[in-house]
Each structure stands twice: as structure tokens, then as C-alpha cells.
C-alpha beads as a LAMMPS data file, in Angstrom:
LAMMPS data file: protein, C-alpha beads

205 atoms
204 bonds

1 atom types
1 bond types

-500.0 500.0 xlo xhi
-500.0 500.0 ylo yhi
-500.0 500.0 zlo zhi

Masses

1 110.0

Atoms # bond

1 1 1 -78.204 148.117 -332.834
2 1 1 -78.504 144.753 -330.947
3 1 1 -79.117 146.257 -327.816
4 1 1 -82.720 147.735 -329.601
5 1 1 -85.580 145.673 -330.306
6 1 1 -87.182 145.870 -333.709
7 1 1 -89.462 148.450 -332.824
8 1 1 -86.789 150.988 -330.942
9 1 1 -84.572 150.612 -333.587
10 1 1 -87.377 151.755 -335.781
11 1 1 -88.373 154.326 -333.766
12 1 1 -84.961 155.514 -333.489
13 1 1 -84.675 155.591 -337.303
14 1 1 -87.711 157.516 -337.721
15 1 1 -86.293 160.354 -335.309
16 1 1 -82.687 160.611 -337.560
17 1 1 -84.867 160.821 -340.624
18 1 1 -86.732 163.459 -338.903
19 1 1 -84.455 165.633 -337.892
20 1 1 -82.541 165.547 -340.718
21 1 1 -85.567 166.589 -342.673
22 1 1 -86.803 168.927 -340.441
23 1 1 -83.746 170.425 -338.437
24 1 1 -85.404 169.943 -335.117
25 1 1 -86.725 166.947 -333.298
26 1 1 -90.480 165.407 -333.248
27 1 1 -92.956 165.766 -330.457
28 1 1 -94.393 162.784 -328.325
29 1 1 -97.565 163.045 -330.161
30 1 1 -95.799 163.071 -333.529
31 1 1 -93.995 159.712 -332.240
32 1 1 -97.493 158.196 -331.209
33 1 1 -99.142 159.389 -334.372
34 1 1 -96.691 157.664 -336.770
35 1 1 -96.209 154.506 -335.099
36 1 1 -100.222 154.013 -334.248
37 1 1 -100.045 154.343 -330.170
38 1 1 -102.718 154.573 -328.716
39 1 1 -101.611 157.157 -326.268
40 1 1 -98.400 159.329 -325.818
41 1 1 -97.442 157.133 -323.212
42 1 1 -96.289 154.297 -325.157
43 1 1 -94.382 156.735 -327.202
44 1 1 -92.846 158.280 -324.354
45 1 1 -91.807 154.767 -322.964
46 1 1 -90.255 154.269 -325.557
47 1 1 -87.919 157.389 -325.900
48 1 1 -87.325 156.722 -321.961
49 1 1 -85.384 153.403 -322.827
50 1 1 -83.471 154.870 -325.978
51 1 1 -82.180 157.247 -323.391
52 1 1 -81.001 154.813 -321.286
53 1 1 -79.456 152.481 -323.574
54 1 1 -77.868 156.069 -324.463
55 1 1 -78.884 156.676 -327.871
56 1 1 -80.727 159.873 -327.109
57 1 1 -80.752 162.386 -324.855
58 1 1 -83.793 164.371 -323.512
59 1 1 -84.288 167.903 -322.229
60 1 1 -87.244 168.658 -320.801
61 1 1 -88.983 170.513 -322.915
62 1 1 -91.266 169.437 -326.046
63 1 1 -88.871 168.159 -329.091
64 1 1 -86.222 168.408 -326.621
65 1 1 -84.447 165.193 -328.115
66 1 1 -81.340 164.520 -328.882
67 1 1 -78.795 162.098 -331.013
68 1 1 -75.649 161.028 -329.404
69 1 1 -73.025 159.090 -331.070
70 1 1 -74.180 155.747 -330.274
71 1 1 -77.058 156.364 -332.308
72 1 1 -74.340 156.670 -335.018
73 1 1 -74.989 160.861 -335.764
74 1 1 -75.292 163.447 -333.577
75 1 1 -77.645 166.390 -334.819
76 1 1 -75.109 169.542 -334.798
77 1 1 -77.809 171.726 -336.829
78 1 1 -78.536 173.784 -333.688
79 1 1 -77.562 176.403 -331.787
80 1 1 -78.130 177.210 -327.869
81 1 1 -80.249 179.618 -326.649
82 1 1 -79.333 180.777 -322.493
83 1 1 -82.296 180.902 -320.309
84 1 1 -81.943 184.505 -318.585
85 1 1 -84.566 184.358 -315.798
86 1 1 -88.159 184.766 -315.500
87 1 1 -90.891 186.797 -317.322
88 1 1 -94.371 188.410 -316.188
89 1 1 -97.334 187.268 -317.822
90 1 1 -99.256 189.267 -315.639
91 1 1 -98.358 192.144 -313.155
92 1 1 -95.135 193.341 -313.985
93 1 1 -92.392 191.538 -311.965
94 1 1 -88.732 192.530 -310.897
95 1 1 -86.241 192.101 -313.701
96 1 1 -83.710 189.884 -312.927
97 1 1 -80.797 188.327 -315.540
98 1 1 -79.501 185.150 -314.476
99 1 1 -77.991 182.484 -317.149
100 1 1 -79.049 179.369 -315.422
101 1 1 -79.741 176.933 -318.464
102 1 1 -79.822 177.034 -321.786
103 1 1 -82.078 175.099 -324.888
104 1 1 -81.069 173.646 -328.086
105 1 1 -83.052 175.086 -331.374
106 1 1 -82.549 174.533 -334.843
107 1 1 -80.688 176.779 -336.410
108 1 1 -83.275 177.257 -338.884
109 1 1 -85.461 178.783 -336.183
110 1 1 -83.414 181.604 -336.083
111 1 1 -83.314 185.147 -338.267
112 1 1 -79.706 185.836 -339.008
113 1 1 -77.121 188.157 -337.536
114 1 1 -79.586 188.236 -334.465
115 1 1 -79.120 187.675 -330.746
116 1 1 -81.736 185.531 -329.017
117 1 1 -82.324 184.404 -325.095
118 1 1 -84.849 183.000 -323.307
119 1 1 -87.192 183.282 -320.471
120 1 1 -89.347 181.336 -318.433
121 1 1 -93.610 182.448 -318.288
122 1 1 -95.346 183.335 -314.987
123 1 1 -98.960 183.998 -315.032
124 1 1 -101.833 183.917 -317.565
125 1 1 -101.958 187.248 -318.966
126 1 1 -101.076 185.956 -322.607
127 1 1 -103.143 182.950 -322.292
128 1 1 -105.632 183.748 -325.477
129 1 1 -102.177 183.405 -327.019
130 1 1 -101.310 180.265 -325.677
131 1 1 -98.985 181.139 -324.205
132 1 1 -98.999 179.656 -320.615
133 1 1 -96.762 179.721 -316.943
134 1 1 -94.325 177.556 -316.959
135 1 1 -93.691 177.559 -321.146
136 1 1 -90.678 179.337 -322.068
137 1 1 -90.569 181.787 -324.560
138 1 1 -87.654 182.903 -327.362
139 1 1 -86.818 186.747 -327.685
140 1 1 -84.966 188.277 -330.548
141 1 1 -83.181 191.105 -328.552
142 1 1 -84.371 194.727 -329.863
143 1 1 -84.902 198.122 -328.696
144 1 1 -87.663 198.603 -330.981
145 1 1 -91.337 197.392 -331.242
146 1 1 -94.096 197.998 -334.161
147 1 1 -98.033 197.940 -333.318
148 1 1 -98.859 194.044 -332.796
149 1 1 -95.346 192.733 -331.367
150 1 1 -95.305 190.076 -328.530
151 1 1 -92.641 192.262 -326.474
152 1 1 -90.287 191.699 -323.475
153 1 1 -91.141 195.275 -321.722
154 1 1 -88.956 197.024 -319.283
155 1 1 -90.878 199.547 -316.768
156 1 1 -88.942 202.234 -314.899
157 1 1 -85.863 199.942 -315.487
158 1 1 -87.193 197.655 -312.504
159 1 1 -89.935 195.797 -314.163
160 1 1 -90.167 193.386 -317.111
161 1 1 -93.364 192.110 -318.726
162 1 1 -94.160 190.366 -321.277
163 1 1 -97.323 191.447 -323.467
164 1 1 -98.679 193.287 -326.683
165 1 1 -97.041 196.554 -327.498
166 1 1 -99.350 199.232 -329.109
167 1 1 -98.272 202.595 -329.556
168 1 1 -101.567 205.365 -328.894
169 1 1 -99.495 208.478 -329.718
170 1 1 -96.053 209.970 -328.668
171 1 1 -96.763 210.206 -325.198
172 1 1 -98.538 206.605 -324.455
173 1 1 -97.871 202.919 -325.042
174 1 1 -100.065 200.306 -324.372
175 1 1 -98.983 196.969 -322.934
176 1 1 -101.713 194.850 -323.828
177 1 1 -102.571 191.470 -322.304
178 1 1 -104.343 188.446 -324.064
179 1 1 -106.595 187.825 -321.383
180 1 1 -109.751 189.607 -321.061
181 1 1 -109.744 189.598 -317.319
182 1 1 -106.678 191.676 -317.171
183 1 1 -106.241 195.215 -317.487
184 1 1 -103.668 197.456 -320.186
185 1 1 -100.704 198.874 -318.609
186 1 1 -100.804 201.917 -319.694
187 1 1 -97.135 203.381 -320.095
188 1 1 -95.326 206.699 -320.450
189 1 1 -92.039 206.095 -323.446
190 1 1 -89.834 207.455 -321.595
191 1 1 -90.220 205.004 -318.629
192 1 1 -89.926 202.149 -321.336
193 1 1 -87.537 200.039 -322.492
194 1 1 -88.026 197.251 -325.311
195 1 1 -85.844 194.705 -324.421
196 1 1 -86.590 192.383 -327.190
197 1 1 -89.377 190.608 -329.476
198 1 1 -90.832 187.251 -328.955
199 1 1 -90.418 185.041 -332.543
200 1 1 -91.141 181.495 -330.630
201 1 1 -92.672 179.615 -327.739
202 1 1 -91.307 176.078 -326.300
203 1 1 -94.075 174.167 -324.589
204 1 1 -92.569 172.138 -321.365
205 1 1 -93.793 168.220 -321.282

Bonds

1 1 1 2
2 1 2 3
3 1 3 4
4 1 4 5
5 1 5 6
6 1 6 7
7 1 7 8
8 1 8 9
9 1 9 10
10 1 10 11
11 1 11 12
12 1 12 13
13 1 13 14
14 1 14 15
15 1 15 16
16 1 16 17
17 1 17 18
18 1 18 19
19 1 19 20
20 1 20 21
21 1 21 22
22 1 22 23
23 1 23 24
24 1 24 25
25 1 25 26
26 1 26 27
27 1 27 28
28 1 28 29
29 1 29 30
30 1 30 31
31 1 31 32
32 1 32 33
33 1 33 34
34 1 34 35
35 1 35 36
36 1 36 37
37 1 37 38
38 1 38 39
39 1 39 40
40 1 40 41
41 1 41 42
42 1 42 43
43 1 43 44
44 1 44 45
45 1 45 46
46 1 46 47
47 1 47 48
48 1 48 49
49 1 49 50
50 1 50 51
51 1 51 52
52 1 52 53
53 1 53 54
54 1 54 55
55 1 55 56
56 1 56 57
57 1 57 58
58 1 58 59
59 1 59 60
60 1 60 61
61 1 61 62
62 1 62 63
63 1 63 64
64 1 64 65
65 1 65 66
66 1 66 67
67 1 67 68
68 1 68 69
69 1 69 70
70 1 70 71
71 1 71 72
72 1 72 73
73 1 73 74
74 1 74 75
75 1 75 76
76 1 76 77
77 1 77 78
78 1 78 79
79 1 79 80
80 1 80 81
81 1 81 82
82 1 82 83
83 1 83 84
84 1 84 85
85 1 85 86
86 1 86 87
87 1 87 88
88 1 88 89
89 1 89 90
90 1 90 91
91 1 91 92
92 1 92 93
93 1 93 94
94 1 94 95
95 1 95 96
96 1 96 97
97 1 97 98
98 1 98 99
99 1 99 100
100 1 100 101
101 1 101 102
102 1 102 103
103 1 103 104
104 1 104 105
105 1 105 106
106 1 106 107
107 1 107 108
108 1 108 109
109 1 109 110
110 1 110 111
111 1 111 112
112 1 112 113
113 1 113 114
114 1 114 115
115 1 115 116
116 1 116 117
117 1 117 118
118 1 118 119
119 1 119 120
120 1 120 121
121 1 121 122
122 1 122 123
123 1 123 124
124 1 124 125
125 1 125 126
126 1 126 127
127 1 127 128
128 1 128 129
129 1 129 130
130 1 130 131
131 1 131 132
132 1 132 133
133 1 133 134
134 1 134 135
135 1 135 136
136 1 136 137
137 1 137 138
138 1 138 139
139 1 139 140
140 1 140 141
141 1 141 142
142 1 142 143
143 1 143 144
144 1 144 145
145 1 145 146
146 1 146 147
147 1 147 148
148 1 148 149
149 1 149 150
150 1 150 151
151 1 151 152
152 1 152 153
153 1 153 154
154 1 154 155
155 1 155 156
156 1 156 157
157 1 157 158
158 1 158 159
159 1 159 160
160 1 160 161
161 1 161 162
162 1 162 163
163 1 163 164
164 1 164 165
165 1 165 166
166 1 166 167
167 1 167 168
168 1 168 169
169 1 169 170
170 1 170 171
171 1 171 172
172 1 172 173
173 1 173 174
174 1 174 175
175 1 175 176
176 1 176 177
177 1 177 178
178 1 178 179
179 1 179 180
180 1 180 181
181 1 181 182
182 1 182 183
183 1 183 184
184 1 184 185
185 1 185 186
186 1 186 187
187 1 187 188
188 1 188 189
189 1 189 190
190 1 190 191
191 1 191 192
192 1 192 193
193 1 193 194
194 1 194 195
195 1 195 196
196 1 196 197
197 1 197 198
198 1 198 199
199 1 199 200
200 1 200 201
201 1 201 202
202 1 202 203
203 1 203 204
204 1 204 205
């Protein structure tokens, strides 16, 4: 711990006692908000230099830190989620898979026995959601949907969005948007595939 002054060592204490109480790591504004900053920046200044003296490590993403070994633990409550592609929060686009990354969660996030991925947000069409481009979002994968669900649609087998699923009778679903400057896609079941159900949301920094 020599190589931390007084205040990263505390700093770096107060994230192990977090996550061990928690099972996941705090934000930036938690950080500030404990240890009286007066912005995030200081905060973040100070998780930049625990990284480099390699005590942490950072993923991009909000609570995206992590202990190493130097810090004298390493946080192995988690499990890793692959990043699959991108997902429509908007016009439906093309449905592509491709594993290119992959996030650490908690595995208290997670509902047992279940599969999960996750995909990256274009467009605003979920916005009164908060959910926003560029956020990525984490699907438990289902074929299945009740009224309400946050769902990862597939149209025609060609085109994924991501919206509200509402079924109007046995011969029309409607993929609602949380924007009220978009329109319903209105869908025949039998040109629909639920590919899964959103259950959380990772905000990028």
C-alpha cells in the first residue's frame, strides 16, 4: 500500500467494502458522494491512478471496476455476459450476431438456470424509458413475452428491435415504442420471433 497516498488507499478500501457488500462495483457519483468531491471528476481521477498503479481495472461502462490482486482480492462474484451485436431503438434494423466483447455482472443480477447476452442501443425509441443509444442493454433469452415486457423482437427473421410487446388479439402484436414521436409496429405472430426479455440496462461513462 506504499505506493497509495492516504486518500487512494482509502478510496480503494471503500470500493472492496463495497463490493463485497453489494456484489457489484460503485458508480463515479457514488465515489464523489462518499468522499465529499465536489464533482465526479476528482473521483474519476482518482480511479484513473489506482488503475495505473494496477490495483483496479476499468471497463468502460458505469461500475465497470475491477479488483486485481495487487489490491490484495480480486472480486470473482461475477459472471460474463457476451455482447452479440447491435439493437434498434427505432426502425427495425438487420439482425446481426457477432460476439465481439463481453461485460462483467454480479452474479446476483442474474435469475437462475437462465441464459443472458447483450446488445448495444441505437436510436431513441425507448427514451421515456431511459433507455438511450449507445447504453447497452441485458436480455434473458426467451421465446415468450407477456403484455408489458421490454422485448428483443425478431421481424420476418431479418429484423430485430427492441421495444414494448403488447399482444391485441391472436392475429396482432404491438411493438410499442417509449417515445411519443414514434409510431407502433404493428406485427402479424407468425412473422415474429421473441428472442429474449430485457431484465437490465448498463449506462456507458
Amino acid at each position: 500500500m506504499k505506493a497509495l497516498t492516504k486518500r487512494q488507499s482509502q478510496i480503494l478500501e471503500y470500493l472492496k467494502d463495497y463490493i463485497d457488500k453489494n456484489g457489484y462495483a460503485p458508480s463515479v457519483r457514488d465515489i464523489m458522494n462518499s468522499f465529499g468531491f465536489k464533482s465526479p471528476r476528482a473521483a474519476h481521477k482518482h480511479l484513473i491512478t489506482l488503475e495505473e498503479k494496477g490495483f483496479i481495472e476499468r471497463k468502460g461502462v458505469s461500475r465497470g471496476i475491477r479488483l486485481t490482486p495487487k489490491s490484495g482480492e480480486v472480486f470473482t462474484r461475477e459472471t460474463v455476459v457476451p455482447i452479440i451485436g447491435k439493437i434498434a431503438a427505432g426502425a427495425a434494423i438487420e439482425a446481426v450476431e457477432n460476439i465481439s466483447d463481453s461485460i462483467p455482472l454480479p452474479v446476483n443480477f442474474f435469475s437462475k438456470n437462465e441464459e443472458h447476452f447483450a446488445l448495444v442501443v441505437e436510436g431513441e425509441s425507448m427514451i421515456e424509458e431511459h433507455i438511450k443509444s449507445g447504453d447497452y442493454v441485458i436480455i434473458q433469452k426467451q421465446n415468450h413475452a407477456s403484455d408489458g415486457d421490454i422485448v428483443v423482437a425478431l421481424i420476418e427473421d431479418n429484423y430485430a428491435t427492441l421495444k414494448k410487446f403488447k399482444k391485441v388479439n391472436q392475429k396482432l402484436i404491438h411493438l410499442i415504442p417509449a417515445n411519443k414521436n414514434m409510431d407502433i409496429i404493428k406485427v402479424d405472430p407468425k412473422n415474429l420471433k421473441i428472442q429474449g426479455k430485457m431484465v437490465g440496462l448498463i449506462r456507458t461513462l
